[in-house]
C-alpha positions in Angstrom: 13.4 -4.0 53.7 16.0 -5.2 56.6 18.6 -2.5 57.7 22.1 -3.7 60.0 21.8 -1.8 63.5 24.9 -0.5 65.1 25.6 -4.7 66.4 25.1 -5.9 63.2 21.8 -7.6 63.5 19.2 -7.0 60.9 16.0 -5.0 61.9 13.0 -5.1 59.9 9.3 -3.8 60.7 8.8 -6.5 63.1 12.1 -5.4 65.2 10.6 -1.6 64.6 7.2 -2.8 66.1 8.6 -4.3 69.3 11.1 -1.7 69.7 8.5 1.0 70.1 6.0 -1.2 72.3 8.9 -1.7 74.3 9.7 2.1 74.7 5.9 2.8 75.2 5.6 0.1 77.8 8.7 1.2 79.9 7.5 4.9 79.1 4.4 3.6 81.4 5.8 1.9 84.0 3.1 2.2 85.8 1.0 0.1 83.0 0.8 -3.8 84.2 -0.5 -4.7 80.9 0.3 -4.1 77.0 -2.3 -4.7 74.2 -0.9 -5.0 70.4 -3.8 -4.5 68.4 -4.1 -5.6 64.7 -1.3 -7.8 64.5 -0.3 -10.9 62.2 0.7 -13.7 64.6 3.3 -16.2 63.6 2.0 -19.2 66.0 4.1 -22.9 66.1 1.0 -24.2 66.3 -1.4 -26.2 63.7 -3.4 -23.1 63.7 -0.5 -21.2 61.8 -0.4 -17.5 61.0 -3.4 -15.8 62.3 -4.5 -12.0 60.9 -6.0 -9.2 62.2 -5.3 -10.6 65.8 -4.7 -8.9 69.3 -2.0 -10.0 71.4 -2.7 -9.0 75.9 0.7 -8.8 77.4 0.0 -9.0 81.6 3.1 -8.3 84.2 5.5 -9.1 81.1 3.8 -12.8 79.9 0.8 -13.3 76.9 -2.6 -13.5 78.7 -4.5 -13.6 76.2 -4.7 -13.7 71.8 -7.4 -13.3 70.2 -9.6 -10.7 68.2 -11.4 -8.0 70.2 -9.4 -8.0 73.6 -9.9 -5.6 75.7 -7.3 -4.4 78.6 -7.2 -2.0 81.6 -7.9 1.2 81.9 -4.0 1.5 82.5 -2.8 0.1 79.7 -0.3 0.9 76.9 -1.9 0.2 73.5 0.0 0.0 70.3 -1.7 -0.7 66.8 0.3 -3.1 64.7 -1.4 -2.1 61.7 -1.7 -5.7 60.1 2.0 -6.4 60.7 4.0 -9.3 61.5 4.4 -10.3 65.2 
């Protein structure tokens, strides 16, 4: 289901999900890296859409996807739960 925000634009569970790692990554400034666990990743790629995939975010750029990534002890974990990213 895909609501209209305040401008207008339509935000749907994938909008929900950044918007809270977001939140939780500038919560913890501190935290130099971001791991989205459990995420299905749209690629633009040959390999497609990939489930049940980890996504590293390090100093604000992907570092690493991939299944079973592990990150600093600093840093801000969210679990995607399976949905789109």
């Amino acid at each position: 289901m895909r609501r209209a925000s305040s401008s207008g634009i339509a935000v749907g569970s994938v909008g929900r999900l950044l918007l809270v790692a977001s939140l939780l990554a500038s919560a913890h400034a501190d935290a130099q890296e971001l791991l989205i666990r459990d995420a299905r990743v749209h690629t633009a790629t040959s390999q497609g859409t990939l489930e049940h995939t980890d996504v590293l975010v390090r100093a604000g750029r992907i570092a690493a996807v991939g299944t079973a990534l592990v990150a600093g002890a600093g840093a801000v974990t969210v679990d995607a739960g399976g949905r789109a990213l």
